[in-house]
C-alpha positions in Angstrom: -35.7 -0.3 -2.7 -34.1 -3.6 -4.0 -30.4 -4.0 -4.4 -30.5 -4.0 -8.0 -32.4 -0.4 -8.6 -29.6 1.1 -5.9 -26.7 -0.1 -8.3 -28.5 1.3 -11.0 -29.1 4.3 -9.6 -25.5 4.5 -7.8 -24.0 3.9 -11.3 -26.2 6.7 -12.6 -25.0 9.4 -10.3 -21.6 8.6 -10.4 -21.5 8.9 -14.2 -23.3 12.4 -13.8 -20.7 13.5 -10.8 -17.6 12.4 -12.9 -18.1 10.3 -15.8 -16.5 13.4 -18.0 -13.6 12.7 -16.1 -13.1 9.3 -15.0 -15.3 7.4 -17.4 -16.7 4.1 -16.4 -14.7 4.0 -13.1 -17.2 6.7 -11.8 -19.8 4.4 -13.0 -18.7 1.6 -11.3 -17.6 3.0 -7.8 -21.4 4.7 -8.3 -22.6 1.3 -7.9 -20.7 0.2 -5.2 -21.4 3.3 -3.2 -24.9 2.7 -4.3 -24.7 -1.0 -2.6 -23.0 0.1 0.6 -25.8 1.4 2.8 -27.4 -1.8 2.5 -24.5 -3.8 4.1 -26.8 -2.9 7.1 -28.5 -6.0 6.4 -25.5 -8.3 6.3 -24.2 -6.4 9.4 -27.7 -7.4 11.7 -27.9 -10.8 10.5 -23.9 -11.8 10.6 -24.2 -10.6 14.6 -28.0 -11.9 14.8 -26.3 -15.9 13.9 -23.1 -15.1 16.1 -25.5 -14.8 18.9 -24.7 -11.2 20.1 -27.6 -9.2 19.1 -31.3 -10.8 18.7 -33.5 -11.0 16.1 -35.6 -7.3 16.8 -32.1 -5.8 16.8 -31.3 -6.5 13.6 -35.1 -5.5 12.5 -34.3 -2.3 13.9 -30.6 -1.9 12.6 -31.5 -2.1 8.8 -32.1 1.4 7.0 -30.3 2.7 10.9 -27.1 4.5 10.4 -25.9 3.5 6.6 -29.1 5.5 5.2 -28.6 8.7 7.4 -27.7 11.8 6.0 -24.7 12.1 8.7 -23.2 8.6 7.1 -23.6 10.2 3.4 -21.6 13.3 4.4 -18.7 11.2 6.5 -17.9 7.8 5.0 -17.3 9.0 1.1 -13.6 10.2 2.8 -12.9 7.6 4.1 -13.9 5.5 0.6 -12.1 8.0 -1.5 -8.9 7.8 0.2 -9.0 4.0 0.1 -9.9 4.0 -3.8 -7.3 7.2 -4.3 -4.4 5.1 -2.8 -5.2 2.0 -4.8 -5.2 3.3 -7.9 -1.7 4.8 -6.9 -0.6 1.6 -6.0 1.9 -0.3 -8.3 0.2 -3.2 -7.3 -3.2 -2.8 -8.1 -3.7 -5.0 -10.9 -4.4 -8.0 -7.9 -6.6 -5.4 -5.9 -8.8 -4.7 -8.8 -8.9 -8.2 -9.8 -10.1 -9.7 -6.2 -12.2 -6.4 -5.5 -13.8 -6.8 -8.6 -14.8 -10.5 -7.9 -15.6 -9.4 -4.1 -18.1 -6.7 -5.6 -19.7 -8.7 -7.7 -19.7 -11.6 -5.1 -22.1 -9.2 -3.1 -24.0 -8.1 -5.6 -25.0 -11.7 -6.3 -25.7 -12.1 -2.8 -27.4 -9.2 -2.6 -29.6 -10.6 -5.5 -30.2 -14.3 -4.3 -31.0 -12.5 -1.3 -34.2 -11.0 -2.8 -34.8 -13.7 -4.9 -35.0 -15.5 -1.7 -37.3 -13.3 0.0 -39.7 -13.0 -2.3 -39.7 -16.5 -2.9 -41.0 -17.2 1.1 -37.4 -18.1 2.3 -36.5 -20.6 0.1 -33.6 -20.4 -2.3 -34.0 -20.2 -6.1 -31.5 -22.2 -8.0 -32.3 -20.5 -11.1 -31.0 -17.4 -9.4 -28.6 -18.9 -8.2 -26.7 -21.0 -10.8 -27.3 -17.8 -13.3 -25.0 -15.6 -10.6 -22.8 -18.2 -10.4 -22.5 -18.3 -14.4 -22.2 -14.6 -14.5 -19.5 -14.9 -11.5 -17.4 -17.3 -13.8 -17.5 -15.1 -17.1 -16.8 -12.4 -15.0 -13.5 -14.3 -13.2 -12.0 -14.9 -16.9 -12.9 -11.3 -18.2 -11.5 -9.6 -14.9 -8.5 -12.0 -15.3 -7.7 -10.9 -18.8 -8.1 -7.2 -18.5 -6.0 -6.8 -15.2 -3.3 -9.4 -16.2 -3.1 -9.4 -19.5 -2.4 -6.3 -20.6 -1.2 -2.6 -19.3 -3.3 -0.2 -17.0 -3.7 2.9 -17.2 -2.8 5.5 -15.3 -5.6 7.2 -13.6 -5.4 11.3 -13.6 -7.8 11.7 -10.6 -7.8 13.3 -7.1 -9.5 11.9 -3.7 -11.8 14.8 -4.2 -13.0 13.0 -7.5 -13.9 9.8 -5.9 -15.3 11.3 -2.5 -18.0 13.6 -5.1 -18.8 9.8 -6.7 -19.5 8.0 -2.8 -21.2 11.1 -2.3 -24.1 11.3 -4.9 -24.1 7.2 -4.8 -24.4 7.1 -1.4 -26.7 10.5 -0.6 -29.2 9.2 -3.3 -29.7 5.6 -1.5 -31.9 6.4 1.5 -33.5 9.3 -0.2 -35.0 6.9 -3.0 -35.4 4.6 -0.1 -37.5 7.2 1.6 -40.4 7.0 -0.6 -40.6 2.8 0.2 -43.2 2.7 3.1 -40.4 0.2 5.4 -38.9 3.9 6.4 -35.6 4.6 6.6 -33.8 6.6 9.5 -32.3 9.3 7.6 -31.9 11.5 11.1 -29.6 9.1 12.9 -27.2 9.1 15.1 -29.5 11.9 16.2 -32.8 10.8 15.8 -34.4 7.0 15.0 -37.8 8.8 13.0 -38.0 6.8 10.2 -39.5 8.7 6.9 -41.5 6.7 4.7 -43.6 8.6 1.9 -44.9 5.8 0.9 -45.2 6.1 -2.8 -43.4 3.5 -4.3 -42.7 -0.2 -4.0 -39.9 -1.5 -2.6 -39.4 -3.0 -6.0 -40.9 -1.7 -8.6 -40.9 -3.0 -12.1 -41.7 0.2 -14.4 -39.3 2.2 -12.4 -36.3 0.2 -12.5 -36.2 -1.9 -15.9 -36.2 1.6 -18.0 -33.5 3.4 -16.1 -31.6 -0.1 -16.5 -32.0 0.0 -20.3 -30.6 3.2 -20.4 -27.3 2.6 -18.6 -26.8 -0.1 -20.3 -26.7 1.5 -23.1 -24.8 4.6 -21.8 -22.3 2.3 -21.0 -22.1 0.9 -24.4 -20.6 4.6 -25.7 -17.1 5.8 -24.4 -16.9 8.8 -22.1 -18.5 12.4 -22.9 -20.0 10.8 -26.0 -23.3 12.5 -27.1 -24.9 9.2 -27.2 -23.2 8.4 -23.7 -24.7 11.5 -21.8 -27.9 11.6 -23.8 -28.9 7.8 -22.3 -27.5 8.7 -18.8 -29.7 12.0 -18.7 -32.6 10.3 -20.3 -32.5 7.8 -17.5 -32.0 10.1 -14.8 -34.9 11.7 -15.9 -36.8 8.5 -16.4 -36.4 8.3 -12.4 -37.5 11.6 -11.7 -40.2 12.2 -13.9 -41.9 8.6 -12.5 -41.3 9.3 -8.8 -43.3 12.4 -9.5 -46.0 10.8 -11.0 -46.2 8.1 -8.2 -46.8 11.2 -6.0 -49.9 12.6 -8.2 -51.4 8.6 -8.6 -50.9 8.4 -4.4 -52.9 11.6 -4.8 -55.4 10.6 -6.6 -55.5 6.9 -5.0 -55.6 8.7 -1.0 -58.7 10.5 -2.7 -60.6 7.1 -3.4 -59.8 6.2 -0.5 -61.0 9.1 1.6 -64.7 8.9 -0.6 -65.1 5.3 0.2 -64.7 5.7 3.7 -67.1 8.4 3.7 -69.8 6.8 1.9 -69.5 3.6 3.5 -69.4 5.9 7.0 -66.3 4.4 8.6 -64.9 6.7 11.3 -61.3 6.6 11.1 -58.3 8.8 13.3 -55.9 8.3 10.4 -55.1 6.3 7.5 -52.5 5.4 4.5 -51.5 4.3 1.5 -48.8 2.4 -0.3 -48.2 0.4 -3.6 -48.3 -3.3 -3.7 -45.1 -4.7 -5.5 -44.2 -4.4 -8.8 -45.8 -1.8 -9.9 -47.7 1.7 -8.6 -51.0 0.5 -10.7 -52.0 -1.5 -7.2 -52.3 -0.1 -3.9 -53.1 -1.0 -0.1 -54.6 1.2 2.3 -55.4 1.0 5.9 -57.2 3.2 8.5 -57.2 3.1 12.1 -60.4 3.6 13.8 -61.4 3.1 17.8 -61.2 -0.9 18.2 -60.3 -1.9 14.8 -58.6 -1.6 11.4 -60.1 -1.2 7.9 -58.1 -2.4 5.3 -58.5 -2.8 1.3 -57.1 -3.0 -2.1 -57.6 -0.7 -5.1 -56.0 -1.0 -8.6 -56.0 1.6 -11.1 -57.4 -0.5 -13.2 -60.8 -1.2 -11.1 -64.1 -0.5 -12.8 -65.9 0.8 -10.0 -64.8 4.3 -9.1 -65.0 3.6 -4.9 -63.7 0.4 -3.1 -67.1 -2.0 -2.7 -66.6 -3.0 1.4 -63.5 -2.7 3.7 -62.1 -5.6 5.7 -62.5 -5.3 9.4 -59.3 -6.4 11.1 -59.8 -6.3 14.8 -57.0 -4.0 17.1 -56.7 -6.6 20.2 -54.0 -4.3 21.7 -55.0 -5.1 25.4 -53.9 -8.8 24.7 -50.1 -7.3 25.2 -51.0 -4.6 27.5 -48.9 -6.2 30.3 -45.7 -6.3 27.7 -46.0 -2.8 26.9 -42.7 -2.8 28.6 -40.6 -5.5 26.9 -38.3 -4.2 24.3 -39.1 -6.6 21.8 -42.6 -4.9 21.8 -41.9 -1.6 21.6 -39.3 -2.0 18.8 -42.6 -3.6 16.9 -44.4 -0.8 17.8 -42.0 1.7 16.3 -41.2 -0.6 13.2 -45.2 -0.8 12.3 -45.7 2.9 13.1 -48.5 1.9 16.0 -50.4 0.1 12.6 -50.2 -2.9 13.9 -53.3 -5.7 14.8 -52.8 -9.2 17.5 -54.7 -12.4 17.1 -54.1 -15.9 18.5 -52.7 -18.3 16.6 -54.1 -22.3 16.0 -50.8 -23.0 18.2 -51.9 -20.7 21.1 -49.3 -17.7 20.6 -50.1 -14.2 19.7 -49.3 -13.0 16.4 -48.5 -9.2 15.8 -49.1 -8.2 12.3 -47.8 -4.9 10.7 -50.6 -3.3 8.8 -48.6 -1.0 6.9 -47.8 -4.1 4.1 -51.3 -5.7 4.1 -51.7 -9.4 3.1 -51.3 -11.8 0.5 -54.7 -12.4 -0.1 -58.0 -10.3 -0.3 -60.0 -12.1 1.7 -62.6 -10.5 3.7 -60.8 -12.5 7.3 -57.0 -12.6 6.4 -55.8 -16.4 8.0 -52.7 -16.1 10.4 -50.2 -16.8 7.7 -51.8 -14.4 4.9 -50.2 -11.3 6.6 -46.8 -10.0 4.5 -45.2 -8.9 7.7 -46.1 -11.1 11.0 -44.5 -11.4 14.7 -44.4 -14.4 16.5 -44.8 -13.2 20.2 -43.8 -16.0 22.7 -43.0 -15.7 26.6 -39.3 -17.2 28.2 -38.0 -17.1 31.2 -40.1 -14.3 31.9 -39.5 -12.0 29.2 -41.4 -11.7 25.5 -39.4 -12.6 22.7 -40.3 -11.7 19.3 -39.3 -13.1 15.8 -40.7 -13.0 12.4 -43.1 -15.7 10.9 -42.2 -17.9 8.5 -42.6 -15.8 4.7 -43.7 -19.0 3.0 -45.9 -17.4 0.1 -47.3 -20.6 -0.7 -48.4 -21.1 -4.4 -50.1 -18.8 -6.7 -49.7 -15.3 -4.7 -47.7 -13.8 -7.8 -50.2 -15.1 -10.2 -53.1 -13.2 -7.6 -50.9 -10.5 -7.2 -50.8 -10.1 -11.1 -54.9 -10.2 -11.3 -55.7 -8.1 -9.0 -53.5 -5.6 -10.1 -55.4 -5.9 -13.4 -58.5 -5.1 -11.4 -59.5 -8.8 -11.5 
């Protein structure tokens, strides 16, 4: 999910593993351990620019190691012993200041970073200049509580700490599992990427509540009533609406299933997954013999079945004779085979991931209405691949937000 709902959520279950003992420090290293299997993305697109890996690679790298269960169960050592020794180290009033600033400096990337996704690629100064506020008021309150007065000492083992990266870290990919980009929680052993499927990759009415609550959990000092009763209470905010997003992707596969069969569309397989921002609207898509059928439903529709299906045509044989090329099958894997090619007005084929549906609910989706789109272009003999440009255009939040109200 976004960057934001893993801090939260990090924060959250280091508090629970050791809050009683080390207060907010397990709250805070929650949330860095919580932020550090998405460096992944920072990783792919660092070596992507430097010109060693390409553009598929890095597709392919993000949710790869850092969200395995193997890296949950390893690299909390190693982060415990580092944190253990520095808060050992006479010195640490400098570490804690610049590795405060350096955490927060990536958690405001991490931020403008959506912001500037979901935006179609282009950077939000709002976003931005607010971060960069924040990052000043932070610099003068980090500066006064490192240097100008005493620290204390620290009673903790590297056990302590490891139990924190642990849970903060363990807890990423699972919640991550239940996005439908699927995460490869098998590697170095296996690249199967499990995706459930029920809940958006940011989700609104699952992440504002739990923030609330550990806001105000952190208000209270340590193994205060008040304290644990807003920690638990958001916990159990997260897991009491992950399980209902299981029951509504129930209930939403079942409409699904009786629309198809009234309408008498023959399908091998088919699935579901939330629109943004919520779990009210959802996407579904089924593969049939030569083509696609693909629709919206909101909970909040009148009609009980979805009216008509949109016909999205297969046109695999157009990249038969790249079946070969790695670019190809890496888009094969990252789609999960629901994928669809047309031709684009310039002449190049387009491969377009089904599994995130479009921007718009028109009955012919255009070129650029697709959320996830591949530009597929032939040099020097071999197919390169790299994603479409993710301009939005105007008034796609504003459709988004209607037809989520069953508009």
């Amino acid at each position: 999910m976004d960057s934001l709902t893993q801090v939260i959520l990090g924060a959250a279950t280091g508090e629970a593993a050791k809050g009683k003992k080390l207060g907010n420090k397990a709250m805070f290293w929650g949330a860095v351990g919580g932020t550090i299997p998405d460096f992944d993305v920072l990783i792919g697109s660092t070596l992507e620019k430097l010109g060693f890996v390409d553009e598929m690679w890095a597709l392919a790298f993000h949710r790869h190691i850092t969200h395995s269960i193997f890296f949950a169960c390893t690299m909390p050592f190693l982060l415990a012993a580092i944190v253990n020794w520095h808060y050992k180290n006479p010195n640490r009033k400098y570490v804690s200041f610049i590795g405060s600033l350096l955490v927060f400096a990536l958690v405001g990337f991490a931020v403008n970073y959506v912001a500037y996704a979901l935006g179609g690629e282009n950077i939000n100064f709002g976003v931005l200049g607010g971060t960069g506020l924040v990052g000043v008021l932070l610099g003068v309150f980090f500066y006064k509580r490192f240097f100008k007065r005493e620290l204390n000492k620290v009673d903790a083992t590297w056990q302590d700490f490891a139990w924190v990266f642990f849970w903060s870290i363990f807890t990423h990919p699972l919640l991550d599992c239940c996005t439908t980009y699927g995460t490869q929680l098998f590697q170095p052993f296996s690249d199967y990427r499990v995706g459930f499927n029920n809940v958006a990759v940011a989700d609104l009415f699952y992440t504002l509540p739990f923030l609330l609550c550990l806001i105000g959990a952190r208000l209270f000092l340590k193994n205060t009533f008040w304290r644990k009763l807003l920690l638990w209470l958001g916990i159990g905010w997260s897991c009491v609406y992950l399980m209902w997003t299981v029951y509504n992707k129930h209930q939403v596969n079942q409409v699904f299933e009786q629309s198809m069969q009234a309408q008498g569309i023959e399908y091998q397989r088919y699935m579901t997954s939330p629109a943004l921002f919520s779990n009210f609207l959802w996407s579904g898509t089924a593969e049939g013999k030569d083509a696609y059928y693909q629709a919206t439903y909101s909970k909040f529709d009148k009609d009980p079945l979805i009216p008509k299906f949109k016909v999205l045509p297969k046109n695999h044989e157009w990249i038969e004779q790249y079946e070969n090329e790695k670019s190809i099958k890496t888009l094969k894997w990252f789609s999960n085979n629901y994928y669809s090619i047309l031709k684009r007005k310039d002449g190049k084929l387009q491969l377009n991931d089904l599994r995130f549906g479009t921007f718009t609910d028109t009955e012919t989706p255009k070129e650029d209405e697709f959320v996830f789109r591949f530009i597929l272009e032939e040099k020097d003999g071999k197919l390169e691949a790299h994603e479409g440009d993710r301009d939005r255009g105007d008034g796609i939040f504003k459709a988004l937000y209607e037809r989520t109200m069953g508009r």
